[in-house]
C-alpha positions as YAML, in Angstrom:
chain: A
units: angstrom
residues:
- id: 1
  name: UNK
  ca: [-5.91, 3.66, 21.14]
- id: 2
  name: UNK
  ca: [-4.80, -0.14, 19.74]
- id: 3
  name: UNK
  ca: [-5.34, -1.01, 16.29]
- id: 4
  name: UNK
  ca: [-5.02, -4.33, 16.05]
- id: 5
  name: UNK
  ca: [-4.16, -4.67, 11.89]
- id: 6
  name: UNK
  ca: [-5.05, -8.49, 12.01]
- id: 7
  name: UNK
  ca: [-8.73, -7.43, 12.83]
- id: 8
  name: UNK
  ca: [-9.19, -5.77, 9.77]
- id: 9
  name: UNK
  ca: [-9.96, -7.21, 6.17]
- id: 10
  name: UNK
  ca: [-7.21, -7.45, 3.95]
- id: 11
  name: UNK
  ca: [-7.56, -6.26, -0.02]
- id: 12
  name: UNK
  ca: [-5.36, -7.15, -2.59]
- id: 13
  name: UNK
  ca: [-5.36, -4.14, -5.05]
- id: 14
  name: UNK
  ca: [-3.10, -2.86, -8.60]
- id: 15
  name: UNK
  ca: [0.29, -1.28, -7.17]
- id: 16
  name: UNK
  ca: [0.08, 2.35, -7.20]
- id: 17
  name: UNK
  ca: [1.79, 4.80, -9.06]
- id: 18
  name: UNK
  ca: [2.06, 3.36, -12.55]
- id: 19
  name: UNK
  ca: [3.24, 0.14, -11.21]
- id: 20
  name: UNK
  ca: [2.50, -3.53, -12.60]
- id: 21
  name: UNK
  ca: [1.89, -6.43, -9.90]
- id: 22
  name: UNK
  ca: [-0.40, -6.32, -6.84]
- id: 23
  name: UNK
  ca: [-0.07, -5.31, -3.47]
- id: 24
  name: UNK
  ca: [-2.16, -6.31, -0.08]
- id: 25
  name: UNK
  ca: [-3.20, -3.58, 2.52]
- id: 26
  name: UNK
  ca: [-5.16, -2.87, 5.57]
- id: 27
  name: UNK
  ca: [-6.45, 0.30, 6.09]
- id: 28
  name: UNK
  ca: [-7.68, 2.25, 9.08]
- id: 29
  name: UNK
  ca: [-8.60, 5.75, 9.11]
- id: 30
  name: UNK
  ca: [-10.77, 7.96, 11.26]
- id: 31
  name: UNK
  ca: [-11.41, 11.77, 10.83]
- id: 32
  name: UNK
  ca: [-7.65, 12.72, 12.40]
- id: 33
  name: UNK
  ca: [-5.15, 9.66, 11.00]
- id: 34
  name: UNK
  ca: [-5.03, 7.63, 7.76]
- id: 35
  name: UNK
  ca: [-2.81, 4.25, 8.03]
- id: 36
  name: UNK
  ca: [-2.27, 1.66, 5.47]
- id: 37
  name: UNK
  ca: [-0.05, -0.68, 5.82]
- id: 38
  name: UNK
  ca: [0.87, -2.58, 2.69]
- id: 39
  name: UNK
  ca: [2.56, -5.44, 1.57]
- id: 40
  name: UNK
  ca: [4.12, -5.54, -2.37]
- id: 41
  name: UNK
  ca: [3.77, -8.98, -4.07]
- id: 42
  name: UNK
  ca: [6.84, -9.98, -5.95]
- id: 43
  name: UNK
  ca: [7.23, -9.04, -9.06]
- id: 44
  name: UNK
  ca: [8.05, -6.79, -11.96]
- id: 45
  name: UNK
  ca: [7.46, -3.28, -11.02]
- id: 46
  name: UNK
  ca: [8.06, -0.09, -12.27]
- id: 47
  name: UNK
  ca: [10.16, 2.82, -10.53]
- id: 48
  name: UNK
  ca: [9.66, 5.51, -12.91]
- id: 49
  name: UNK
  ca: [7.53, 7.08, -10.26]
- id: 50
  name: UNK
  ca: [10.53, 6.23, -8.08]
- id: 51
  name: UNK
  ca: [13.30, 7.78, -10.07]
- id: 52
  name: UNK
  ca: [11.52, 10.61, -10.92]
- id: 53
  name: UNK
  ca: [10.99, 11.67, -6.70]
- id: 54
  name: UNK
  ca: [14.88, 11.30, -7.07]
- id: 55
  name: UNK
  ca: [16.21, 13.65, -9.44]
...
């Protein structure tokens, strides 16, 4: 199967986990695969969520 990303509508949502700023994705999922590519606006964000997955 192709999945051609450019096909599929864009939405510009809050950063996840905590975060401040926004971030773009596409997202395709069926009932066996979930994929979401994203892309994170600059910014300020925050890696608590980050450092935390690292200790």
């Amino acid at each position: 199967m192709i999945i051609d990303f450019n096909d599929i509508e864009q939405m510009t949502i809050p950063c996840m986990n905590n975060g401040e700023g926004m971030m773009t994705v596409r997202m395709y999922h069926d009932e066996s695969y979930r994929i979401i590519p994203t892309t994170i606006h600059p910014g300020r964000q925050n890696w608590s969520a980050y450092t935390k997955l690292r200790r």
